[in-house]
N, C-alpha and C positions, 0 to 999 in steps of 0.2 A: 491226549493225542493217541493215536491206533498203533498200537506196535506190531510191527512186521511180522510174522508166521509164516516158517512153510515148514515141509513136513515130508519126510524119505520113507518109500516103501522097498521093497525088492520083489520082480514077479513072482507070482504063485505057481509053484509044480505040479500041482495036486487039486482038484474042485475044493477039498475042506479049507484050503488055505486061500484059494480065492475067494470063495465065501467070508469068511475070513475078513480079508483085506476089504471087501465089500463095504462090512460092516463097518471096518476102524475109517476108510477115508470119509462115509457119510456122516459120521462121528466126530470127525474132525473136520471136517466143510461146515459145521459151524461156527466157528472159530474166526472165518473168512478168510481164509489165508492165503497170501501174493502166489503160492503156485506149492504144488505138489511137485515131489521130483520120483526119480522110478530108476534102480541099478541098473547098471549093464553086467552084469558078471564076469569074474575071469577071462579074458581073450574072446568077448564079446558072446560068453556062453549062451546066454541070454536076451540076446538082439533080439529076435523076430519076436521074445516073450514083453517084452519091453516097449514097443509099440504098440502089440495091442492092450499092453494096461494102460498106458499115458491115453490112448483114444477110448477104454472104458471110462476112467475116472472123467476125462472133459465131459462126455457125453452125461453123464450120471450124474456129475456135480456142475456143470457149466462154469467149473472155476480151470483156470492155466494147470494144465499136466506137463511136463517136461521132464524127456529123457535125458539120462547119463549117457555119454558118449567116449569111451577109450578108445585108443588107437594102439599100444603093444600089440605086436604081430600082425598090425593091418598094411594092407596098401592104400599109395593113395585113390587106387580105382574104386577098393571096397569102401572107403568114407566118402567119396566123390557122391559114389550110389546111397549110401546113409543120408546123405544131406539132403539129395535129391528128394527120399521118400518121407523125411521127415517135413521138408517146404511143400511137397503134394498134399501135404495133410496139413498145413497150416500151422504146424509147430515153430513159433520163435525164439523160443528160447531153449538151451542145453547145457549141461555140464557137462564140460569137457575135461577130460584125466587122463596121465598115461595109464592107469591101468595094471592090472596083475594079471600073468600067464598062469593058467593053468598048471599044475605039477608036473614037469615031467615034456613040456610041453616046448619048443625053442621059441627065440626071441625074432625072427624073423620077420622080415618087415620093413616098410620104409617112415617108420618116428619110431624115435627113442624117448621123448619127451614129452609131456604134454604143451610146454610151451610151441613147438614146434605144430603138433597139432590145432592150437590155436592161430597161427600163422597162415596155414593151410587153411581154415575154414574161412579169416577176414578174406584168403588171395583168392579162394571161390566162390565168396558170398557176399565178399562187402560188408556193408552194416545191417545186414537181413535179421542176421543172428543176434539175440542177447546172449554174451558169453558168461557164465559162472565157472572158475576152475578152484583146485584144493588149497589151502594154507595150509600153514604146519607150526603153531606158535611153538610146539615143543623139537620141532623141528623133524622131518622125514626122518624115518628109520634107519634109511639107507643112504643118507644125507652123510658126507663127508665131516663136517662142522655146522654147528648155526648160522655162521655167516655166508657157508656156501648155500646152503638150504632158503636163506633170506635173498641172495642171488637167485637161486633158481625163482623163485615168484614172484622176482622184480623181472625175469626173461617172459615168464607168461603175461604181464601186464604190460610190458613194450610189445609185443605181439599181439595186441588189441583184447585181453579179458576186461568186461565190464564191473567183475562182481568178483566175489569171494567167497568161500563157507570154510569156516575150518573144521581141521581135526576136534574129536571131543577132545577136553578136558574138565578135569575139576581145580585148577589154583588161576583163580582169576586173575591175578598176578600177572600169571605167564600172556593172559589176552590182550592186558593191555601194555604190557613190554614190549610185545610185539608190536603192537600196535604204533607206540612212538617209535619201533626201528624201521617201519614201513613210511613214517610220515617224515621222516628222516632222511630216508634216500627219494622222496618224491613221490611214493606211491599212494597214491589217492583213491583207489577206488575203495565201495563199499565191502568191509571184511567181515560179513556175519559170523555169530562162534555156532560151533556146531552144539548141538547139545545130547547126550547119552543118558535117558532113563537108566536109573540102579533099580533091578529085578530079580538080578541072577548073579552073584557072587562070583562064581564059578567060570560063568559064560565069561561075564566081564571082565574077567583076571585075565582068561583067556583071547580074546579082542585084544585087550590091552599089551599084551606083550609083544602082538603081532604086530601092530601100529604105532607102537613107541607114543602110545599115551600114558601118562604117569599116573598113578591111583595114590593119590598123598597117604602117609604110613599110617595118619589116626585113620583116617578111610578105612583102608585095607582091616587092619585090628578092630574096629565096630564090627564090619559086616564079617570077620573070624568068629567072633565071641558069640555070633546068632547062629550059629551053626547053621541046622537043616529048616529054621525059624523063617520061612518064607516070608511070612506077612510083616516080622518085626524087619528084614532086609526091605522090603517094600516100603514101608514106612519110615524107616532112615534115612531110604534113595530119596524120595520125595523130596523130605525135609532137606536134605543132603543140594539136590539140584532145582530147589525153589529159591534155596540162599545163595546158591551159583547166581541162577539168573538176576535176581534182585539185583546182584551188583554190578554185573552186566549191563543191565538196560539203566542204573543209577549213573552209570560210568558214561551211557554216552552209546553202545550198542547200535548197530542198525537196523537190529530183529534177533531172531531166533529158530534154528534151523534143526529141527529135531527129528534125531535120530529114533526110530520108533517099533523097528523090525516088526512091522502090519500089528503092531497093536497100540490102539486107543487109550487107554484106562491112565497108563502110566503117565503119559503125555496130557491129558484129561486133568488129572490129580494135581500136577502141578500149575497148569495154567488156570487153574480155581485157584490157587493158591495166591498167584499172582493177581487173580481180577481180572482175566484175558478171555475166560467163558462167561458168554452171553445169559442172562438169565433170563 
């Protein structure tokens, strides 16, 4: 049976990194995968950069592109006009998030939530839209408790979300814990895990502590003891989130959502591993 793929970029700043990205989605449009997704950045940094990559990637690969959509700091005029232009262009599907401000930057606006903004999109669109918003099996950062954090995306899924991706993690555990506390209060819809190639020790720690994802302590202490050992932390990661997934899609999984920051190889590496690249 085909297991589900998609696959998260962020637009390019710079020609070398669109080029770049060029390469890794035609790289990974092998693979055939349900939809490529595309950031929006901080307080919607990145909006106009964002559509024109989801309409390069469709074009270039004739597979589903689909933007990220936040509403921190928006109104409802400015997503009204978001929606608009993304249905002008034949986009049905989005991910919808509340989003991070910029530093420095107020909170101003009419959503606080992203449930809320899912609200807003069914009370203007109906069922046009396939909706994906965020999980948190480790629970949001900013999240009072776990079970308030488990309320919050039981409010986005009463508010019409189709889909799910979570936050990375590494202790499968926590995916499918969560998992039975979702099937538990009623929530049914599909909960993909997100998935985070190990590359960068460094990077990752750093990620990590901003998003309240955990790096279990044998983890952390392997990719310590390799120091400045790039290839041996590459080859860890691999091994490391090829045993992730394994138990993952052994467990019942509904695909696999990986995080990839426009590059191929890492993402490549494991799904050989898995049997998920075509020969």
């Amino acid at each position: 049976m085909k297991t589900n793929l998609s696959f998260e970029f962020f637009p390019p700043r710079s020609a070398k990194i669109a080029a770049q990205l060029r390469d890794t989605y035609h790289a990974l449009a092998r693979l055939d995968p349900v939809y490529f997704s595309v950031t929006y950045g901080a307080g919607g940094s990145t909006r106009d950069k964002t559509l024109e990559t989801v309409l390069e990637i469709r074009r270039e690969t004739g597979l589903e592109a689909v933007p990220h959509l936040s509403c921190i700091g928006s109104s409802q005029e400015e997503i009204r006009r978001i929606l608009a232009q993304y249905r002008e262009n034949g986009i049905r599907r989005i991910v919808a998030l509340r989003g991070d401000l910029p530093s420095g930057m107020r909170a101003d606006g009419d959503f606080r939530y992203a449930s809320e903004l899912v609200k807003f999109v069914r009370a203007e669109t109906g069922d046009y839209f396939h909706i994906e918003v965020a999980a948190y099996p480790e629970a949001h950062p900013q999240a009072a408790s776990y079970k308030a954090d488990l309320r919050a995306f039981q409010r986005k899924v009463e508010a019409g979300a189709d889909g799910a991706i979570t936050q990375y993690f590494y202790n499968p555990d926590a995916y499918f814990y969560f998992l039975e506390d979702c099937r538990r209060e009623g929530i049914e819809i599909p909960i993909v895990p997100g998935i985070m190639p190990i590359t960068n020790y460094q990077q990752l720690a750093r990620f990590s502590d901003l998003c309240g994802a955990e790096i279990p302590r044998w983890i952390r202490k392997q990719l310590e003891s390799f120091g400045d050992d790039l290839e041996s932390i590459r080859a860890f990661g691999v091994d490391v989130v090829t045993g992730l997934c394994d138990k993952l899609l052994q467990g019942g999984a509904p695909g696999l959502h990986f995080y990839t920051l426009n590059r191929a190889e890492p993402t490549l590496a494991i799904c050989r591993n898995l049997d998920l690249v075509p020969r």
